[in-house]
N, C-alpha and C positions, 0 to 999 in steps of 0.2 A: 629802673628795674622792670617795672611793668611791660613799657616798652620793648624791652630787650626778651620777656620772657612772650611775648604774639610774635616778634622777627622770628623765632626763631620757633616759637609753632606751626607759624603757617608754613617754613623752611620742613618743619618734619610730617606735617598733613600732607605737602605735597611730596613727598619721597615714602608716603605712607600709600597713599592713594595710586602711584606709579608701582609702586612694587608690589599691590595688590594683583592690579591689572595681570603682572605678568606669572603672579601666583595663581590669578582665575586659569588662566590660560593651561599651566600644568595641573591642580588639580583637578581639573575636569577632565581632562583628555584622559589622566590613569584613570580614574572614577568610571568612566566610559568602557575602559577596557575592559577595567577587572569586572564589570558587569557585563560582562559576556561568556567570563569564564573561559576566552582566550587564553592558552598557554604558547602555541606556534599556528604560525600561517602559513602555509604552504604556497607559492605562486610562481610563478615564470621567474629565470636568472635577472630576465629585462624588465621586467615591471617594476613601476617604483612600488615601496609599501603602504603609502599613502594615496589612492589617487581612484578615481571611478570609471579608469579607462586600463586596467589590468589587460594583459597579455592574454588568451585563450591556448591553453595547450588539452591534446587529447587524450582521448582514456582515463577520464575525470574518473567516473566509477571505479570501473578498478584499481586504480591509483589506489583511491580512498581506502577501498578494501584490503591490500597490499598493505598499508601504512599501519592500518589497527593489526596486525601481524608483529609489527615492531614494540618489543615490550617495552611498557609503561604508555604505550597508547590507549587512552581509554575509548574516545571518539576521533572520527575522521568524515567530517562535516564538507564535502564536496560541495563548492556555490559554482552556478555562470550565471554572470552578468551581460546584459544584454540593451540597448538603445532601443527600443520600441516605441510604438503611437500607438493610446489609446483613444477609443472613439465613444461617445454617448450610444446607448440603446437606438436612441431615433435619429441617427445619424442619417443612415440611408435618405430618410422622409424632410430632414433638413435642411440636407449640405448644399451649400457652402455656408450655409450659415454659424451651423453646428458647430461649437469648438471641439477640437481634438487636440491630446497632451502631448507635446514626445517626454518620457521619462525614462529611467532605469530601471529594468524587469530583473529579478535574482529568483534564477532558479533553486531550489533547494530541494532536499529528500526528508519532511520532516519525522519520517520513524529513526531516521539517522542522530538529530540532534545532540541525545543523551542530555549532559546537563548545560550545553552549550544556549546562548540567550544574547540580548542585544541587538546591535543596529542589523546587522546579517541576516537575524533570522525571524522568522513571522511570530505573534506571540503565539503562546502556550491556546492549542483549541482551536487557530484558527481556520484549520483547514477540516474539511468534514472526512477526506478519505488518507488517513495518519498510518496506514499499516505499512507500505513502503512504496517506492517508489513504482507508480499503475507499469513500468515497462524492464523494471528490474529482470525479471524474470521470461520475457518476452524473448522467444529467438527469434524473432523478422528486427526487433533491436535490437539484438547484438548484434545482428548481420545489419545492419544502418538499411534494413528496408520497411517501406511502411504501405502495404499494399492497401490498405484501408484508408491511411491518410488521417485527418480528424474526425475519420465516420467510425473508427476502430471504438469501441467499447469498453475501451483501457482509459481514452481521456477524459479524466474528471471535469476537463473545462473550470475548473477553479482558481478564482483568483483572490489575495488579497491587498487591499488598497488603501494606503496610507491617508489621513483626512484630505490633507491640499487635493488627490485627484478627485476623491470622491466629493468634495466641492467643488472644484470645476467640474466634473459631468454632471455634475446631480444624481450620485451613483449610491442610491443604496444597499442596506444590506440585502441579501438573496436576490439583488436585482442583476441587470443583465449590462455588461459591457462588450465592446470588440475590441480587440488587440493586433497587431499587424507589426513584422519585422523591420517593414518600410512605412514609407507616409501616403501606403495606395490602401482604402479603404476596402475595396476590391479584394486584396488580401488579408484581410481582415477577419479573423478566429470568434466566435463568441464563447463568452466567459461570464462563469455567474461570481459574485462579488462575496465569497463567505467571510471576510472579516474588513472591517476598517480598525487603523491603528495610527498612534504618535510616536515615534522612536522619540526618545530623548536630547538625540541629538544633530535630530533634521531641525532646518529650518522653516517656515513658510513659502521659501520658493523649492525646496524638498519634494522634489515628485517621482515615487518611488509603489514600484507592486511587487509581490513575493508570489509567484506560480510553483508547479511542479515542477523538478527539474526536466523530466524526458519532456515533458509538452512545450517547455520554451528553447529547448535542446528543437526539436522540430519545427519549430516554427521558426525558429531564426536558420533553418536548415545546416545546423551542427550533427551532423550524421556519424559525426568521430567523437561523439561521447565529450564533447570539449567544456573545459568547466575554467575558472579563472582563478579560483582560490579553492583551497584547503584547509578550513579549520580545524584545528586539533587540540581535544581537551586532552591532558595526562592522569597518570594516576597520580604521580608527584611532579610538581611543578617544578622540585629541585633537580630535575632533571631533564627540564629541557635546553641543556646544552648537549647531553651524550644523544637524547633522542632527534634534534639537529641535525645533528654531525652524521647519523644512522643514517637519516631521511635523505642529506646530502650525498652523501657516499652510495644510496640504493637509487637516488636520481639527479646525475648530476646538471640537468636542465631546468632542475630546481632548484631554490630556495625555501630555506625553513628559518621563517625571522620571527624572534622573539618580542613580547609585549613592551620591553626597553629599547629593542631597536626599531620599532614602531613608534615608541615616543620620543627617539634622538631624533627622526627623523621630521615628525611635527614640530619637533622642538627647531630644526632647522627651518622649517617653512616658518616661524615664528620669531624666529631669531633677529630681524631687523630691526622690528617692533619691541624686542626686551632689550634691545642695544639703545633704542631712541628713549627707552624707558630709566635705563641705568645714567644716559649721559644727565636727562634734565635729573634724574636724584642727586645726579654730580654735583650739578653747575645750584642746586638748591641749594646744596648742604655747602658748598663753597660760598654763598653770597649769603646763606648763614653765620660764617665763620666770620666773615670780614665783616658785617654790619656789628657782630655780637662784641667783636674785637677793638669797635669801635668806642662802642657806647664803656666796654669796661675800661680802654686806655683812660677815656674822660673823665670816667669816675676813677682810674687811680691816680691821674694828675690833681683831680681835687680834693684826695685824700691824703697827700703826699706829706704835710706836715705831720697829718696824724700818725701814718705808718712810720715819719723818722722819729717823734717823740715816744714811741714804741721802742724803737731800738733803742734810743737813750736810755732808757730803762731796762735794759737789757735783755731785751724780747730777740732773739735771735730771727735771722732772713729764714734760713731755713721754716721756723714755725709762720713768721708772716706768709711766705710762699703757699705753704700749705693751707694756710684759713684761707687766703683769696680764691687759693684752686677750688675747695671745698666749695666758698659760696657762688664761682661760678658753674661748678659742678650741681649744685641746688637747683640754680637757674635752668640748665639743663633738665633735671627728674620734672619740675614744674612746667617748663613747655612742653615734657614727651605727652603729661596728661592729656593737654590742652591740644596737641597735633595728634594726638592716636585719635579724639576724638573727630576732629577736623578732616584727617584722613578716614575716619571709617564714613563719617556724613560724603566727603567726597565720593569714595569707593562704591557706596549704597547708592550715589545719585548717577555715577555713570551707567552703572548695570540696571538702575532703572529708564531711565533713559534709551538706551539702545535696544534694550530690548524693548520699548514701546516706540520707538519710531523707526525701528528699519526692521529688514525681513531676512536678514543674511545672519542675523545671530541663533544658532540652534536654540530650542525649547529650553534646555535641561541645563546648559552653559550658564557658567559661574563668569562674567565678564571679569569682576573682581574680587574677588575671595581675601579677606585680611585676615591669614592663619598665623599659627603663635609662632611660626620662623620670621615672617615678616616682622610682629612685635616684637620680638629678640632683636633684629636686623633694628630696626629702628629705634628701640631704647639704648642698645648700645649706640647706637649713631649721636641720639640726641645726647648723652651724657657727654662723649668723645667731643660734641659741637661746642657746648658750656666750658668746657677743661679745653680747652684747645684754643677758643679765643680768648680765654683767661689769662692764657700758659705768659706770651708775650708782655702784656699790660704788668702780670703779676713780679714778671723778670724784672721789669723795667722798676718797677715801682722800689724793691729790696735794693737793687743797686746806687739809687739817688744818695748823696753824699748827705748823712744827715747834718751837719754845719750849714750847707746851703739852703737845707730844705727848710731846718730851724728858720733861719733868718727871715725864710720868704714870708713865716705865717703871717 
């Protein structure tokens, strides 16, 4: 019995432990979302909705503005994304020695935000000049001319920067960086550094800065206003299918994808991984069945007299059937204890593990999460694995001829 009740734990800590995994992987991605306050995204027909190399299409601003027009729009959070090199302060006095980054610059408008937050946008405070965007209002920018260039008295030159850069350059706060749209130093803007930050769900190799939008608009020489995404909070959420459908119908060169199509779509990039996950809970919980099936044939061959001197007495199959199910349905409830716990040490030791030895797992990522669908999923499992290898053994056992079985005792 004992025996029979570890096979078939360690059978449910590993199909505990696997279907965590692929539980971390969704609950964290919504968790991510819904901390953003993401309702729709707005972006090119062609861009995937997953990916750091979105499509550029123009007249980001007014777009944005145009869209909070659309009622139940509450915000209309314009981002461009952008491939830049940043450079340490004393680069000039170093180079070639000097490291420089290339990372991903997002521009943003942060009077725009409202109650938008998350990976996208810089935290709360961290820009010092918050009233709108220095070029909003600018007519040499709405006509895409900059007769000034960076000598103009609109660019704040502020930047902020996620830890990983600011530890590679050695970039402190209110300290000075240079930025460039290529990897010629030459071209290279200076910027003072008003915030450093951790998104939740960067990694350590994550190298990421948040500008103003017109200043990285200029300097990547986006002279058409070009932005890459659309964020859009609503007044009600339950409605962003009609506010979609709006957004599509007033631009049809866009897209308006919602926070589930956003996670069908990780959930696709992921989907190999929870296939390789479901097969071994498979092939576990089958070579559960057949070891558990084993050990009870054994024990009902050697019970065999006892269960026909049972029916001699007029114990019916039907009630014998049902006690054997029952105690190996027992055996069952007794390994799910012994494998929930087995699967949650498993669970706790991959996500400790990965996230201390590699650099590609985000901060805030749940590698394995063991939520109470997983232990519904797996207590039903383990009960169905006990009554299942039972079912056979217990068939066999009610049928043996009791005259023959008598005689063998």
């Amino acid at each position: 019995m004992l025996l029979t009740v570890l096979g078939v734990a360690l059978a449910v800590g590993l199909t505990t432990t696997m279907l965590s995994i692929a539980a971390g992987l969704d609950t964290t991605s919504r968790r991510v979302l819904d901390d953003t306050g993401l309702d729709l995204l707005v972006l090119d027909q062609g861009s995937p909705m997953v990916s750091t190399e979105h499509l550029a299409f123009a007249n980001g601003t007014r777009i944005a503005n145009d869209l909070e027009n659309i009622s139940g729009v509450a915000t209309a959070f314009p981002i461009f994304e952008k491939s830049v090199t940043m450079f340490p302060a004393n680069f000039a006095a170093c180079r070639p020695l000097c490291p420089s980054v290339n990372l991903l610059a997002d521009g943003e408008v942060p009077a725009r935000r409202g109650n938008l937050g998350g990976l996208d946008v810089a935290p709360p405070g961290a820009y010092f000049n918050t009233s709108a965007d220095p070029f909003a209002d600018d007519a040499a920018f709405v006509n895409h001319v900059y007769p000034d260039g960076f000598n103009s008295s609109r660019f704040t030159r502020e930047v902020v920067v996620n830890r990983a850069v600011a530890r590679e350059l050695n970039a402190t706060l209110y300290g000075t960086v240079y930025m460039a749209a290529s990897h010629d130093f030459d071209e290279a803007q200076r910027f003072t550094v008003v915030g450093i930050y951790e998104a939740s769900f960067e990694t350590d190799q994550t190298r990421e800065v948040r500008v103003h939008l017109s200043e990285l608009q200029y300097l990547a020489r986006a002279t058409h206003d070009e932005v890459t995404l659309i964020a859009l909070d609503l007044d009600n959420a339950a409605e962003r299918a009609s506010v979609a459908t709006a957004v599509e119908a007033r631009y049809p060169a866009l897209k308006a994808a919602t926070p589930d199509e956003i996670l069908g779509e990780l959930d696709r990039t992921t989907g190999a991984f929870k296939v390789f996950a479901g097969l071994v809970a498979i092939v576990s919980i089958g070579v559960a069945v057949l070891f558990a099936a084993t050990i009870f044939m054994i024990s009902a061959r050697e019970r065999v007299g006892e269960i026909a001197a049972l029916r001699a007495i007029g114990i019916s199959r039907r009630t014998i059937l049902k006690e054997m199910l029952l105690e190996s349905g027992i055996v069952g409830v007794m390994a799910l204890a012994l494998g929930i716990l087995i699967g949650v040490l498993g669970a706790w030791s991959i996500d400790f593990v990965l996230k201390t030895t590699t650099t590609r797992v985000p901060h805030g990522m749940d590698v394995a999460a063991v939520t109470p669908e997983v232990v519904l999923l797996v207590g039903a499992t383990s009960v169905l694995i006990g009554m299942a290898a039972g079912l056979i053994p217990a068939i066999w056992a009610t049928r043996v001829p009791i005259a023959s079985a008598i005689r063998n005792l």
